[in-house]
Structures are given as C-alpha cells and as structure tokens.
C-alpha positions as CSV (number, residue, x, y, z in Angstrom):
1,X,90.4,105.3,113.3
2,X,90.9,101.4,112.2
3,X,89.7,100.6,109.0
4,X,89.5,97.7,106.4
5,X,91.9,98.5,103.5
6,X,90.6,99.0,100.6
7,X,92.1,97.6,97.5
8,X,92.2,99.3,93.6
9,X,93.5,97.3,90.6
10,X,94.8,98.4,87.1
11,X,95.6,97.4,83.9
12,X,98.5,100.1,82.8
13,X,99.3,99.6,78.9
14,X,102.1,101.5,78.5
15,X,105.0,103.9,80.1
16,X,102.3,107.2,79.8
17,X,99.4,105.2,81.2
18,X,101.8,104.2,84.7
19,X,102.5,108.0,85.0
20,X,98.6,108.7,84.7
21,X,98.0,106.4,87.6
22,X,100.9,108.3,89.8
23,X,98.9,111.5,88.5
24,X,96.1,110.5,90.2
25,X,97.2,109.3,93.4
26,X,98.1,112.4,94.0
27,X,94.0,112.8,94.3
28,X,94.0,110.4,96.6
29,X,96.4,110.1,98.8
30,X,96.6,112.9,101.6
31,X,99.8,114.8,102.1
32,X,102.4,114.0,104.6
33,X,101.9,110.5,103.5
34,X,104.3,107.1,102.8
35,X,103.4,105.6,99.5
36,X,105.1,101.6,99.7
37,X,106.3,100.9,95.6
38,X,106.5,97.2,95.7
39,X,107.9,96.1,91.7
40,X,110.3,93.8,89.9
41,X,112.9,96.0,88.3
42,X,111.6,97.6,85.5
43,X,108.2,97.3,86.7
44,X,107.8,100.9,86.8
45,X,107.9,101.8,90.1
46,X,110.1,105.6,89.4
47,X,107.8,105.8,86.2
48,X,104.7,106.0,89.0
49,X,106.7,108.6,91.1
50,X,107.4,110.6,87.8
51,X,103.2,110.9,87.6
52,X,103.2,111.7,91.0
53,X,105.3,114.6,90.5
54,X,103.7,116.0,87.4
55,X,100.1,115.9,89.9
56,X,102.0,118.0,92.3
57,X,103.7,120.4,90.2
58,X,106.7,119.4,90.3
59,X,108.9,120.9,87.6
60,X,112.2,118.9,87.9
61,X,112.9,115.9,86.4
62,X,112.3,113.1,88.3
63,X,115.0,110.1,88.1
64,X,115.6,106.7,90.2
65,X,117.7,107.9,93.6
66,X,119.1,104.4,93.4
67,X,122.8,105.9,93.8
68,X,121.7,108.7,95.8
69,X,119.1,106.6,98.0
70,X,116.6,109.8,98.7
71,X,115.7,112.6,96.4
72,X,113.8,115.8,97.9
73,X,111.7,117.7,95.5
74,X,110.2,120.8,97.5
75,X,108.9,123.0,94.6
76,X,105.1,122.0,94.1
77,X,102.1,121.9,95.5
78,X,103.8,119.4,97.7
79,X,107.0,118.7,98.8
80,X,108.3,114.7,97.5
81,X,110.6,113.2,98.7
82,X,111.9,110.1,96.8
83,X,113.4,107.0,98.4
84,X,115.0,103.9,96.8
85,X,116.1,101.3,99.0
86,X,117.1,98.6,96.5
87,X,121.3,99.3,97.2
88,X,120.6,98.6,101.0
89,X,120.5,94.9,101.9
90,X,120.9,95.4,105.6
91,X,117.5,96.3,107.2
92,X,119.1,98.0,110.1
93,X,120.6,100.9,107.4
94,X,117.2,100.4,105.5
95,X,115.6,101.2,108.5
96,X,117.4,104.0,109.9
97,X,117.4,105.9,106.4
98,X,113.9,105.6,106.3
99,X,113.1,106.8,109.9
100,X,115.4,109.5,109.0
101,X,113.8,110.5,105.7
102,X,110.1,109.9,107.0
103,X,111.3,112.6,109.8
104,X,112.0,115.1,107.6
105,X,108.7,114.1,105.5
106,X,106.9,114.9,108.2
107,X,108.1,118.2,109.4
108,X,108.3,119.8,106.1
109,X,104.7,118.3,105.0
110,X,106.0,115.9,102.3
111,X,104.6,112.9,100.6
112,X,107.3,110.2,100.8
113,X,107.5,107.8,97.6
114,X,109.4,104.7,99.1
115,X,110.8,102.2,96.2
116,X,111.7,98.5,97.4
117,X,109.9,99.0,100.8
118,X,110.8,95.1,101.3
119,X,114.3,96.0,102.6
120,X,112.2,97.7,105.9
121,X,111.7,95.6,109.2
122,X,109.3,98.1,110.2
123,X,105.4,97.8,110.4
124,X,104.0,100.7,108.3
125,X,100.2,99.7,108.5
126,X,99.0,103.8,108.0
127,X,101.1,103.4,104.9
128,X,99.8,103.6,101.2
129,X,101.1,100.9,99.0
130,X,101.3,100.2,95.4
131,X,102.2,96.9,94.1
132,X,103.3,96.8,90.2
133,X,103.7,93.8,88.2
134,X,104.3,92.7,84.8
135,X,101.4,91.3,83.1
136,X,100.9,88.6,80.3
137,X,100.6,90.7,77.2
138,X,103.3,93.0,78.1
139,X,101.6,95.5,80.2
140,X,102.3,96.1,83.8
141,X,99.2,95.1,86.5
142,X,99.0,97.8,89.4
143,X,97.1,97.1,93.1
144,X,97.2,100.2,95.1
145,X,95.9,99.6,98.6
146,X,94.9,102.0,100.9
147,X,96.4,101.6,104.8
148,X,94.4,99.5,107.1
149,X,95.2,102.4,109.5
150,X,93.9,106.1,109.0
151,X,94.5,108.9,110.3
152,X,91.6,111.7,111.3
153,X,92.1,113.6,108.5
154,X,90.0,112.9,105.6
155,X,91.0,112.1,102.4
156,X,89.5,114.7,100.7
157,X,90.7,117.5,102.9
158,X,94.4,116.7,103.0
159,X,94.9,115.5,99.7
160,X,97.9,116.5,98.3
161,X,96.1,117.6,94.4
C-alpha cells in the first residue's frame, strides 16, 4: 500500500526530553522496522536510540557503535539493533553493512536504528526517518516522518511498545 508520508515536528528542550521522543516512537513505529537518524554531531541522534531502548525494555546501556559500527540489543520487548555509519565514507561498505545488518533485523524481528543514513546509496522509501537539528535557543528541532511506503501491517498491531 502507497501512501503520502506523513510528517511530525518537535521542539526537544533538553537531553531527557530527546529520549522521551525515542520512548515514544517506540508507539509508533511497528517492529521489524528501519528508523533513518539524520543529525549534525551532537544533535542527539544515540540520545533518541537511548529512549528507544528504555520503550522497549531494554536494560543495557545504550552507547554510540561509532567504533563498533552495529550494536545488537536482543533482551526486550524487541530486539534493536543499532547502526552508525558515520566512520564509513565509502557507500559500497555503507551499503553492504547495512544490507547485512537489515538481514539479520529482519529474521530475528528487530527494529534497526540507523545513525548517518546519508552514507547509503540505497532507496529506503518503507523507511522511518527522523531528522534532528539544533535550534536557535539551544534546543534541538526534531521531524520524524513516516515512510511514503507501508507495509500491510498496521501500525497499531505490529508496534513494537
């Protein structure tokens, strides 16, 4: 089913009110998921994924896999797994770590949190994205947009929370 993406905008005030938002995406978006995390650095992109896992249960700390590219976190309500492409300027190794890690997503039912999705070359149009930004007085500005392709499954009945 093709549909029009919808678009949801934030103000987030501080570093609790960025892991609230990741809390509640969790609502939101279904499982077996991609979730794009488009942010300067800084802009709190692995503070979202930290209130992503605290919606799904997750009771290990969750820390930027910029050294370690992917993190997998499969005690929850949810498998996560956690990808940070920012090391990898070639697309081709971008690429293939993401098909790779969006593999193993799938089969084991995880939502996969991708940080610096701009490295891709792929089209990801049934992907969930969240753009963060800072904002004038200090606060971050977040836009989460919802894929312009959807699967079957509703929402409400997959939804990871």
């Amino acid at each position: 089913m093709t549909m029009q993406s919808t678009v949801m905008c934030r103000v987030l005030k501080d570093l609790s009110a960025t892991r609230k938002l990741g809390v509640e995406l969790v609502k939101r978006i279904p499982s077996s998921s991609v979730l794009l995390i488009q942010g300067e650095l800084g802009a709190g992109k692995t503070s979202l994924v930290q209130g992503i896992a605290i919606g799904l249960a997750i009771p290990e700390p969750i820390t930027s896999p910029t050294f370690a590219l992917a993190q997998h976190y499969v005690d929850g309500k949810c498998p996560l797994i956690h990808l940070d492409l920012y090391r990898l300027k070639n697309r081709n190794d971008a690429n293939l770590l993401f098909l790779q890690e969006e593999e193993e997503a799938s089969a084991i039912g995880a939502l996969l949190a991708v940080e610096w999705p701009e490295r891709l070359s792929i089209s990801l149009p049934e992907a969930w994205r969240v753009n963060l930004q800072y904002g004038k007085a200090g606060d971050r500005l977040a836009q989460l947009i919802e894929p312009q392709e959807k699967s079957k499954n509703s929402l409400t009945s997959n939804s990871v929370g």
